[in-house]
C-alpha positions in Angstrom: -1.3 18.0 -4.1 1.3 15.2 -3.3 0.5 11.9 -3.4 0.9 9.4 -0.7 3.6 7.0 -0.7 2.1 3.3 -0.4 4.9 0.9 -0.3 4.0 -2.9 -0.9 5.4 -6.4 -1.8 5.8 -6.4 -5.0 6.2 -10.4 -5.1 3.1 -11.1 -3.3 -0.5 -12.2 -5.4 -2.3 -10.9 -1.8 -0.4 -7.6 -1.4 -1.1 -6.6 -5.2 -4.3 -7.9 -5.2 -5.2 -5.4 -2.4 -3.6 -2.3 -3.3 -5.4 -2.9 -6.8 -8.5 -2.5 -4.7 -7.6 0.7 -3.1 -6.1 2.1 -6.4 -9.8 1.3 -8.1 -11.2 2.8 -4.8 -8.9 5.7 -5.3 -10.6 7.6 -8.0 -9.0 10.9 -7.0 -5.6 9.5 -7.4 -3.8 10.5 -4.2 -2.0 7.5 -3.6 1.7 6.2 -5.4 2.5 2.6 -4.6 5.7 2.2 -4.8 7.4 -1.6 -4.5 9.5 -2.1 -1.3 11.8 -4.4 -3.9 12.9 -1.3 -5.9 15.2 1.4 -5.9 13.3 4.0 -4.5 11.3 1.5 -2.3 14.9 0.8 -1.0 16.2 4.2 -0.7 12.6 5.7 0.9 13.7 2.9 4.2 16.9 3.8 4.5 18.4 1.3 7.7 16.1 -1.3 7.5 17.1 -4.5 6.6 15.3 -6.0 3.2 13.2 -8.3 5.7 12.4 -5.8 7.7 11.1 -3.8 4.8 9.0 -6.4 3.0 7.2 -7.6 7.1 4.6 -4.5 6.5 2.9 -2.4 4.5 4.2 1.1 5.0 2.8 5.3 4.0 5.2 7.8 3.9 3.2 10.8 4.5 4.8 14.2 3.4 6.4 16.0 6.6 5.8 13.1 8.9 6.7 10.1 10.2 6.5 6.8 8.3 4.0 4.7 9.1 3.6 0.8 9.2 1.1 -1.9 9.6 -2.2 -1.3 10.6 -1.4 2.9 11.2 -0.1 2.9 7.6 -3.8 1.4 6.7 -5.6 4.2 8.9 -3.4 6.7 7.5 -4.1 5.6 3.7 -8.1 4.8 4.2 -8.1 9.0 4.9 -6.9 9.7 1.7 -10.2 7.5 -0.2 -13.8 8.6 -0.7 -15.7 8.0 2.0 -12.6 6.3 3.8 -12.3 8.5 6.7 -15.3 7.0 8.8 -13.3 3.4 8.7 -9.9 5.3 9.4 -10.9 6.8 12.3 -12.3 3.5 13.7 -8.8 2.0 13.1 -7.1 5.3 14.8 -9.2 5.1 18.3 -8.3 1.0 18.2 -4.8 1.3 17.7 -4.3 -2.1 19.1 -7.1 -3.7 17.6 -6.2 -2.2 14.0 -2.5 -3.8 14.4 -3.7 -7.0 15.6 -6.1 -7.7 12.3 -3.4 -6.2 10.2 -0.8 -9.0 11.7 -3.4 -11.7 11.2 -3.7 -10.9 7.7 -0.3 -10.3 6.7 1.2 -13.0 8.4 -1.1 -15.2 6.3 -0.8 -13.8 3.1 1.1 -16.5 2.1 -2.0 -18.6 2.3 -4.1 -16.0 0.7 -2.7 -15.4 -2.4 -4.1 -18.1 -3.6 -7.3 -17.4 -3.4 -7.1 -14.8 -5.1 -8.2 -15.0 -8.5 -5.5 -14.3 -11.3 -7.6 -11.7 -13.3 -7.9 -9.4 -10.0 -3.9 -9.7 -9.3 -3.4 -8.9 -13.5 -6.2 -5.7 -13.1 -4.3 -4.9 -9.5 -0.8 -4.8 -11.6 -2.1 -2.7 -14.8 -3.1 -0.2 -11.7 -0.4 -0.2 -9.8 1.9 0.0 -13.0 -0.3 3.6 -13.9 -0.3 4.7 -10.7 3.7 4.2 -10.0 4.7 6.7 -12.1 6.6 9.2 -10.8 4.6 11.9 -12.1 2.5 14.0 -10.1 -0.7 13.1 -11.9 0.2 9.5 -12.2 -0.5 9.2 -15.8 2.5 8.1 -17.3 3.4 4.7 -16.4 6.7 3.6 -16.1 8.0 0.5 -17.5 9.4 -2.3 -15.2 
């Protein structure tokens, strides 16, 4: 099974913080964050500016269309135990589900911090296992 593409902002306490979540939340390991700042974060987005990239969260689901905002979080909730319930509620309130994704991210700024530095540290050894480019996700790669 492929693995979800989740790309993020690398530079930001908030955005870590919260993919850490969903990677402990993802015990099945289906999805591969991947920073909007590198290469293949870069080369994944091919046209957009490097604002443009790093204004959303985005999922790049295999043989579809990318996905951005609060879409990409409906689309990602599916892939975690017992996520589907909350995804579906975000997919039948399109509107709604961009809308609280805006609030947040245009106030992650302010968020980050809040959050406390052990959770960002935990969020990075996660994201850093989960990045790898291997299938299984077990081999981290080294930044």
């Amino acid at each position: 099974m492929s693995r979800l593409p989740v790309l993020y902002d690398a530079d930001c306490g908030f955005c870590r913080a919260t993919l850490g979540l969903l990677l402990a939340w993802d015990r099945r390991r289906r999805l591969r964050p991947i920073a909007l700042q590198d290469n293949e974060g870069e080369a994944l987005l091919p046209g957009l500016t490097r604002d443009d990239r790093l204004a959303t969260v985005r999922v790049l689901p295999a043989g579809e269309a990318p996905l951005a905002g609060g879409a990409a979080v409906a689309r990602l909730l599916r892939e975690l135990p017992g996520g589907v319930a909350a995804a579906l509620a975000l997919e039948r309130s399109p509107r709604l589900a961009e809308h609280g994704y805006r609030v947040v991210a245009c106030n992650r700024s302010r968020l980050s911090p809040l959050i406390p530095g052990g959770l960002v540290r935990r969020a990075d050894v996660l994201i850093r296992d989960r990045s790898a480019s291997g299938l299984d996700g077990r081999t981290a790669r080294r930044r």
